[in-house]
N, C-alpha and C positions, 0 to 999 in steps of 0.2 A: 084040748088046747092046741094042738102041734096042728091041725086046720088051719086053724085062726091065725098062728103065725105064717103058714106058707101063703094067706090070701097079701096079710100085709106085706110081707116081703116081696109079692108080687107086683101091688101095687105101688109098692117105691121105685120098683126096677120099672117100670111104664111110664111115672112120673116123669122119673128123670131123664128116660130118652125121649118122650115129649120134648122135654126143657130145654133136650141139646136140638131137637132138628131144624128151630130157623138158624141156629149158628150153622150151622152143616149146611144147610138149603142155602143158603146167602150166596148167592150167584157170584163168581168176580172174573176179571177180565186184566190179560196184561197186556199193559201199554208200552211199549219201549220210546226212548227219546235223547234227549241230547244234555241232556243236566242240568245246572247252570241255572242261570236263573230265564230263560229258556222254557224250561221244568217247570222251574216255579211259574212261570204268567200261565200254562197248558194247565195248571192244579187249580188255579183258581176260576180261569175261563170254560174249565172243560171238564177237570176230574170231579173235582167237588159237586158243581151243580146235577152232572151227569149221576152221582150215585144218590144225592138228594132227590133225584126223580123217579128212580126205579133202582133204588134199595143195592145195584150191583155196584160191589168195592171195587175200586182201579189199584191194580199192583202196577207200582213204576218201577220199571228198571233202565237205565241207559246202556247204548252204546257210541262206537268210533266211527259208523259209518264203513265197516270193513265187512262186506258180504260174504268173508265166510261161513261166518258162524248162521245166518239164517238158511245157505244153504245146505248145511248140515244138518240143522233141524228136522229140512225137508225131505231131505234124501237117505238119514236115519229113521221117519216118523214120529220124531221126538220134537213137535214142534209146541214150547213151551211162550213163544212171544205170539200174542194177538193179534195187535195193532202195533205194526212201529212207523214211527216219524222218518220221513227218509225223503233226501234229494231227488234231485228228475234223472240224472246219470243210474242211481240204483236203480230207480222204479223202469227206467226204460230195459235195463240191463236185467232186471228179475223177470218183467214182463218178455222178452225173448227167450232167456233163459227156462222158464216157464217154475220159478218159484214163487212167486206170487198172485193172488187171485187174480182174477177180472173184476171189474169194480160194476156193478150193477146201477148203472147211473138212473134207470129207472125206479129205485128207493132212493134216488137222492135228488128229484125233480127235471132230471136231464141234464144234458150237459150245457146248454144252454145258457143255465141260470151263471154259470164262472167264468173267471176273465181270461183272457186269453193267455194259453197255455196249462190251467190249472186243471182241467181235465183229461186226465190220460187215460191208456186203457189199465194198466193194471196200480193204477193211485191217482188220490183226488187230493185238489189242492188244499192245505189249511190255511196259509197266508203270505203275504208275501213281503220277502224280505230283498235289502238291493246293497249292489259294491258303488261307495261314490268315492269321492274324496272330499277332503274336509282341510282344513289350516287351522292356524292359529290368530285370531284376531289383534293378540299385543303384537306381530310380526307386524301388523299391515294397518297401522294406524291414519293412514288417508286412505285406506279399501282395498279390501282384496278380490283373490280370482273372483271372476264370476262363468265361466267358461269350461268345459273342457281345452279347449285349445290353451286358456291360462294355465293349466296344470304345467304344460310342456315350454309356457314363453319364459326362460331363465332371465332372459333382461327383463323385462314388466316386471317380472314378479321372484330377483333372485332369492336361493336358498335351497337347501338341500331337501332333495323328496324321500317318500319312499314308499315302494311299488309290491302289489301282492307277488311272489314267487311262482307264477303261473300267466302262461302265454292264455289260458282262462281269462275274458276280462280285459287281458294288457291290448291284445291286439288288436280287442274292438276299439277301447280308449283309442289308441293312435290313429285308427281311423277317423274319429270323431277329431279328434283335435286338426286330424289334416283338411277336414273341408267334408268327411261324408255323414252325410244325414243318418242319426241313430238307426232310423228303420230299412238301412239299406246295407249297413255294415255285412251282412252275409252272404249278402251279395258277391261285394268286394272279395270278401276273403274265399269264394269260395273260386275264385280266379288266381294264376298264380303272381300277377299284376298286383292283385290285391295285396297279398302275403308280404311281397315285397314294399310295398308301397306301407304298408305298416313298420316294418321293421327297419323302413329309412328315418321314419318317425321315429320310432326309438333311438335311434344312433342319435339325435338330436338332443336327446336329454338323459341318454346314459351316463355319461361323468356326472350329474346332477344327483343320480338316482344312488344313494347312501344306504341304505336299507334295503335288501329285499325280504321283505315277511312273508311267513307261513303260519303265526300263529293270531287269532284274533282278536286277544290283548294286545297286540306290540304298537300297534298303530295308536290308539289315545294316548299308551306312555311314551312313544318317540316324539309327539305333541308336546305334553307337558312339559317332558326332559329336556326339549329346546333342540333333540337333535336334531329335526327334520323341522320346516316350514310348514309345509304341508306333506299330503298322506292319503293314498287309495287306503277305505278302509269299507268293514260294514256298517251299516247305516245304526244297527241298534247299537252298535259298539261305542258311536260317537254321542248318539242322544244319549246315553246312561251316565258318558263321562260328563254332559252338559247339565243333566237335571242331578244325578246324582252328587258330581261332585266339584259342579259350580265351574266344570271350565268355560274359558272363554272361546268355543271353537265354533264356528260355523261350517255347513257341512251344504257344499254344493251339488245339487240335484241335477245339474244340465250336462247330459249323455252318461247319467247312468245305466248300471244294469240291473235289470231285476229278477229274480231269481224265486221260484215259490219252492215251499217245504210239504210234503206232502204226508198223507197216510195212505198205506198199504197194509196189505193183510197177508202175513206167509202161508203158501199152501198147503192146506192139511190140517191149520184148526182145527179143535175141537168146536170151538167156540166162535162160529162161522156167522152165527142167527146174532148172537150176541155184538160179535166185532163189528159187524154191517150196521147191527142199530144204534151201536156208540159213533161211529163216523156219521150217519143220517145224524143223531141231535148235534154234531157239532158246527152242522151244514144249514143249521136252522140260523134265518140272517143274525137273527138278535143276540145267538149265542158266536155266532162268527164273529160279529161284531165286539166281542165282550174281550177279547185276546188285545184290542189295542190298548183298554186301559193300561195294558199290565206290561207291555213290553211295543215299541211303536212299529210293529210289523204288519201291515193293512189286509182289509180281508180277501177273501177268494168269490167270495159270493158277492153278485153284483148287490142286490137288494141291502146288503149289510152294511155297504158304506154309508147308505143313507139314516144310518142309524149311528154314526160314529161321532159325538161332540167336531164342532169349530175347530175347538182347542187342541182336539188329538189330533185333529186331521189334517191338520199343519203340517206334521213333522211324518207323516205316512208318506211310503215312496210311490205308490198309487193315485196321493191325490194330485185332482187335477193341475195346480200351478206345479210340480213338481215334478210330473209325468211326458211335459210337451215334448222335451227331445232325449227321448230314453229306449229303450230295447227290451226286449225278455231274452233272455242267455237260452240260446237253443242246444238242448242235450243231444237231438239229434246230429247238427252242424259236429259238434266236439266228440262224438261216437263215430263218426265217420272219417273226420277229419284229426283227434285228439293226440294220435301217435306222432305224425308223420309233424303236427306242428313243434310237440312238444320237443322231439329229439328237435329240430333246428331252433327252438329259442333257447336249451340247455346249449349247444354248442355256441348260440349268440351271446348268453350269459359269458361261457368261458374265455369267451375273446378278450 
């Protein structure tokens, strides 16, 4: 009998690690991001469909945007994040650095196919997000700004503002509001003419400017609150408080900025085959296109706008009535120039 038993015993111990090996085998892939609900539109646009297609799980984790911790990763061989979501200042700054991959544009149709600026070399764009300003419409009940220049006219349109915390943004604003055309403002500024001719702009509406913020909730609640009029803010920040929670704010598009968010991949993956082909599907137009239902951030891919509802495509900062007199925020311009502006608007703050 003791045969008979060691065959079954046998065959239960083969059973069962049968049983475990698609759990084991189940391929997964970590994504890093920004939380929020953010998070939540990338799970529904991206994660979800992406392991519905090929069986691999996405582990989300977040972070702050602070490169140390990926250079750490890199530089220990401990790199446990895939794919992370990250600005044009990191990606340009890991891509010199040399922490992050090169982006094989040829598995993602060329560079060609995205809008401008969303192709770099070491991260490709996923969509694109912008700083405008926005009011309050019970303030302005015969009409409000329609301008960048009305941001800055306190008679037209008195009330107290309030301005992002960063020469980032403010000092293209002031350019636009003085007379220069969106797509020349780098120009300007990269003159010392320019610099100053911006920051004469601002001495015009500094007493006005009641808030300086740093954090991306403050602007819808300084709205509400009634303590400001109006409010340099981000674009998805104001349409959530308008669909979500029924404010009355309108959110003016003329000489914004635009700004995309990208994916990169830290050097040294394991999971190199894999993180390239989860960025490929989410560069496919129709899945590009799928992130605006969920949060109003427009896509990277040209081919994907044409695939984005009327409805959505209202409130996107790409589309066309929206885009006439706007800029893309150069990482390079603020890598080269970032220091040297930043200490003299900290010292103009302190004046």
């Amino acid at each position: 009998m003791k045969p008979r038993t060691h065959i079954s015993l046998t065959a239960i111990m083969l059973a069962a690690a049968l049983s475990a090996m698609p759990a084991a085998a189940q391929e997964s892939l970590t994504v890093t991001s920004w939380g929020g609900a953010y998070s939540k539109a990338q799970d529904k646009a991206y994660y979800t469909p992406y392991t519905a297609a090929t069986g691999t799980k996405i582990r989300q984790d977040e972070w702050d945007g602070s490169v140390a911790k990926i250079k750490a990763m890199v530089e220990t061989k401990q790199v446990t994040w895939d794919v992370v979501s990250v600005l044009s200042d990191n990606a340009l700054q890991g891509c010199e650095e040399g922490w992050l991959e090169k982006i094989d544009y040829s598995k993602l149709g060329g560079k060609s196919r995205f809008v401008e600026g969303a192709a770099m070399d070491c991260a490709v764009g996923t969509d694109i997000y912008s700083t405008i300003f926005a009011y309050n419409k019970d303030k302005f009940p015969k009409g409000g700004p329609v301008s960048m220049a009305d941001l800055f006219d306190t008679k037209k349109f008195p009330g107290a503002r309030a301005f992002y915390k960063s020469p980032k943004t403010t000092l293209e604003f002031a350019l636009i509001a003085d007379g220069v055309p969106a797509k020349d403002v780098y120009k300007a500024l990269a003159t010392k003419q320019g610099v100053d001719r911006a920051f004469k702009k601002l001495d015009t509406i500094k007493p006005d400017i009641k808030v300086w913020w740093s954090a991306g909730a403050q602007p819808p609640q300084l709205l509400a609150d009634g303590e400001v009029v109006m409010t340099v803010a981000w674009n998805g920040r104001i349409q959530d408080a308008i669909k979500t929670s029924k404010k009355n704010f309108q959110i003016v598009w003329d000489g914004q900025s635009m700004d995309v968010e990208f994916w990169a991949i830290p050097k040294g993956t394991k999971n190199l085959k894999t993180a390239t082909d989860f960025v490929a599907f989410t560069m496919k137009p129709e899945v590009n296109a799928k992130l605006t239902e969920h949060i109003p951030y427009g896509p990277t891919v040209k081919e994907a706008m044409t695939k984005v509802s009327p409805e959505i495509l209202k409130d996107l900062p790409n589309a066309p009535q929206n885009s006439k007199n706007a800029f893309v925020l150069s990482p390079q311009f603020w890598a080269d120039h970032g220091q040297e502006l930043t200490e003299r608007f900290n010292k103009w703050l302190a004046q």
